[in-house]
N, C-alpha and C positions, 0 to 999 in steps of 0.2 A: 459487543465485540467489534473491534476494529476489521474492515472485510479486504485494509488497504494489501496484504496480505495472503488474502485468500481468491483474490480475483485471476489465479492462475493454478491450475493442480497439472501434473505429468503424470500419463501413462506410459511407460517403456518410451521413454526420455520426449516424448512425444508432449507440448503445450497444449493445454484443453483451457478455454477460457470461457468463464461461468460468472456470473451475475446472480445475485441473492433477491428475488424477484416474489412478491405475492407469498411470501411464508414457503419459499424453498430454492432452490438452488435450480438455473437454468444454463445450458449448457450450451457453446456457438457447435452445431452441425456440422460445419466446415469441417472444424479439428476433430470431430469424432469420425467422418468420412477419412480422414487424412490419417488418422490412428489408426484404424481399421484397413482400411484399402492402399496405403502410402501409397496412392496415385499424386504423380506430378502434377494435376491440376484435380484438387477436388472439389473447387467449387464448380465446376460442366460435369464434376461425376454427383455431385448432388442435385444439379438444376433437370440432368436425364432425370433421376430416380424420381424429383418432383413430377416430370412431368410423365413418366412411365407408372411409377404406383399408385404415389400418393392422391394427385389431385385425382383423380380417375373413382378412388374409393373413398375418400373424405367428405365429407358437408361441406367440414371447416376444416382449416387444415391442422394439424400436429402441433406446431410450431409459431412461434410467436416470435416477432422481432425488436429486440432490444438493442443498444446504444451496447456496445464493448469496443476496446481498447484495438485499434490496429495497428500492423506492424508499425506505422510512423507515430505512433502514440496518438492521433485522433482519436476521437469514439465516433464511429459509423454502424448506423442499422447494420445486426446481422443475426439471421435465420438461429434462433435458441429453442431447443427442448428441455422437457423438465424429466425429472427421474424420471417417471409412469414411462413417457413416450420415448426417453433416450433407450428405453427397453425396446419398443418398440421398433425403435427406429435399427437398432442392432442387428434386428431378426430379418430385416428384409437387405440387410449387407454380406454375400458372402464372403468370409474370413475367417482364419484360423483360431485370428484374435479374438474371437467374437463372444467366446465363455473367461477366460481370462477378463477381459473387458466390461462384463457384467461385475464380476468378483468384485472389482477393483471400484465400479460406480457404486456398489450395493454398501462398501466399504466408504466409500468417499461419502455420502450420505449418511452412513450411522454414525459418522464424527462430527456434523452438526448438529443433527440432532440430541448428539451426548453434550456438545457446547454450547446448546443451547438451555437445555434443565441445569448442567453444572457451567459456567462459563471460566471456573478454573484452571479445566484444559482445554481450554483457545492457548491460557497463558503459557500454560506448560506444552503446546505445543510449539508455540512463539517462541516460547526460551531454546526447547531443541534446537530449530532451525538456527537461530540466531549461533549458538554453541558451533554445530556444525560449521559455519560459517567465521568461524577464528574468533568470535566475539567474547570478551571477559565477561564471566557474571557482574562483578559489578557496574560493567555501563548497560547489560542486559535491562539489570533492574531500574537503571535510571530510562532506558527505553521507553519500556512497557509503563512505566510511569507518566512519562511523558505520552504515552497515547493516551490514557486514562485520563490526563489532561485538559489535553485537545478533542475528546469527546464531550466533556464537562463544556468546554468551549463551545463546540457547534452546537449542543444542547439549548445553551445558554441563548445563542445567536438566532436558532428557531422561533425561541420565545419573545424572543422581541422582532421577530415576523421577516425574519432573512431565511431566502430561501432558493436564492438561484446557486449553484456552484461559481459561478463567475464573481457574484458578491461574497461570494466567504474567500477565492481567491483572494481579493482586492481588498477585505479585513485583515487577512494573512501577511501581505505583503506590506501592510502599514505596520504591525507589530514589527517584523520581522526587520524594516527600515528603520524603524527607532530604537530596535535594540542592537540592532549586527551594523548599521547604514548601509545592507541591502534589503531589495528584495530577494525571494527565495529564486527567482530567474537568475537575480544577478550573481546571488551565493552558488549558487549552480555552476555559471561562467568562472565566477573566482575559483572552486575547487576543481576547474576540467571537468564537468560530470559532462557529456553530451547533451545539448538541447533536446533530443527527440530521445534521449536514454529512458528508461523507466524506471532508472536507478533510483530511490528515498535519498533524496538530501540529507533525510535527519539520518539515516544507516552511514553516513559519509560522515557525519560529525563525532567532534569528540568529547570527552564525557563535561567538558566544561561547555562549549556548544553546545551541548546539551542541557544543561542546568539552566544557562539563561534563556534559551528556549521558553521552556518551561515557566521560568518566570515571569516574560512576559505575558505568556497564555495566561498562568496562574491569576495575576494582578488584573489581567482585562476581562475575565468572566467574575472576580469579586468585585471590580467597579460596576460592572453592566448590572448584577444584579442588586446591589444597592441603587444604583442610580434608574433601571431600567429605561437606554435611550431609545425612539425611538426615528426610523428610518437612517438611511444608509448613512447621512453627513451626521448624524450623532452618535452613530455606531462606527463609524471613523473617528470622529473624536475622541474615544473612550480608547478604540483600540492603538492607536498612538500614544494614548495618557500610560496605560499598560505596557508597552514598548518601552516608553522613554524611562519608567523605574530601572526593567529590566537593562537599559544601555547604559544609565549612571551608572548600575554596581559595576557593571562588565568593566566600564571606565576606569573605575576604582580598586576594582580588581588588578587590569593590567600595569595600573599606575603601581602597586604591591608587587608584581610578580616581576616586574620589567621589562615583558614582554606584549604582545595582541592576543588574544583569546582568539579571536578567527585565525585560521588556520588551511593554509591552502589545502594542507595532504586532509586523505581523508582517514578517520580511526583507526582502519584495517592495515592502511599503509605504514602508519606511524607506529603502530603496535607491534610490527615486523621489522620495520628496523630500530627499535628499540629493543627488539629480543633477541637479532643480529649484533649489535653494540654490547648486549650485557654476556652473550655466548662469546664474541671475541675478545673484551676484559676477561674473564673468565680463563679462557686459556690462557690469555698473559702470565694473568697469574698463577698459572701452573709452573712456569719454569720461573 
């Protein structure tokens, strides 16, 4: 399962941000203080209770610190508990919220667990969301395809011994150059997404952006694994060679269509005033 997705859940509208850590799911403090006690600073009301309960009764502490996304999109160490102790950690909070809030972990828990024996509904959750969110079934399916893809891909990329994020970046951005002539920064800049937004590039594109996407992923994990390159400048090589199929059809494509396939607006935008346009034909031709 794709986790690009899952790395944010809401309680009573409230951001809880969690990380998939050692076979479960770990939870930033922070936001469960801030769920719980909507104090305007909870990270001085969490650092008291560190130092009023916890270290006081602990060996070791509850909590472990992991790398999650902050408000400006970094990732910075921050204070995470796992189920067992996000229980724990509840009970020494007073709040109203405080059995609601069980409910709702205990529940957020058994939908991994169920995603993880059947992983069908990751997808059928992923379709909801996407639904909710104005999305057509059919660029749904070419989505979620496209993730399956780009897994296939980082797979692919492990095994031939890449393993920093900053390197699968930097593979990313060479495909993504030979087939769009950006990278995903600069396709970012071209559609207005904000630099520091959290917003999916790919959620902004459109179902033909989409397809060649896809395509060059496709082509560059069937060259890697026929070819098996190894280190960074042959695993740039390959992932350029896969780019550049995916940028000729595009080419050839728009050369047929008569237009560019990149596309400032992003799918959501374009599907709205396309549904504006065919509602205002529509009543034309009523009178």
């Amino acid at each position: 399962m794709n986790n690009e997705h899952q790395k944010l859940v809401i309680f009573e509208s409230k951001n809880i941000r969690r990380k998939w850590h050692q076979k479960g799911w770990f939870y930033s403090v922070v936001d469960i203080v801030e769920a719980l006690t909507e104090s305007p600073t909870p990270r001085q009301y969490w650092g008291k209770m560190k130092q009023r309960e916890f270290i006081e009764i602990e060996v070791s502490p509850i909590w472990v610190q992991l790398k999650l996304a902050a408000p400006d999109g970094k990732l910075r160490l921050t204070d995470c508990v796992n189920t067992k102790n996000a229980f724990r950690l509840i009970q020494s909070i007073p709040s109203k919220k405080a059995e609601p809030f069980k409910m709702w972990l205990a529940q957020v828990g058994k939908d991994r667990i169920d995603e993880i024996e059947n992983p069908e509904l990751a997808q059928e959750r992923m379709k909801a969301l996407y639904e909710q969110k104005g999305y057509s079934k059919a660029w749904i399916d070419k989505r979620l395809r496209g993730i399956a893809i780009r897994q296939d891909l980082t797979d692919e990329w492990k095994e031939r011994g890449i393993e920093h994020p900053k390197d699968y970046a930097i593979l990313t951005a060479e495909i993504s150059r030979a087939t769009f002539g950006m990278t995903p920064a600069e396709y970012k800049k071209f559609k207005n997404i904000p630099a520091k937004s959290k917003a999916n590039l790919r959620d902004n594109m459109t179902d033909l952006e989409l397809i060649f996407t896809m395509l060059g992923e496709k082509v560059t994990t069937e060259i890697s694994e026929k070819e098996k390159p190894k280190g960074m400048p042959d695993n740039k090589k390959v992932a350029r060679r896969g780019g550049n199929v995916a940028g000729n059809a595009r080419k050839e494509t728009e050369k047929e269509l008569g237009r560019s396939v990149v596309e400032k607006k992003n799918y959501l935008a374009k599907r709205k005033t396309t549904k504006n346009l065919n509602n205002e034909n529509y009543r034309k031709n009523q009178y």
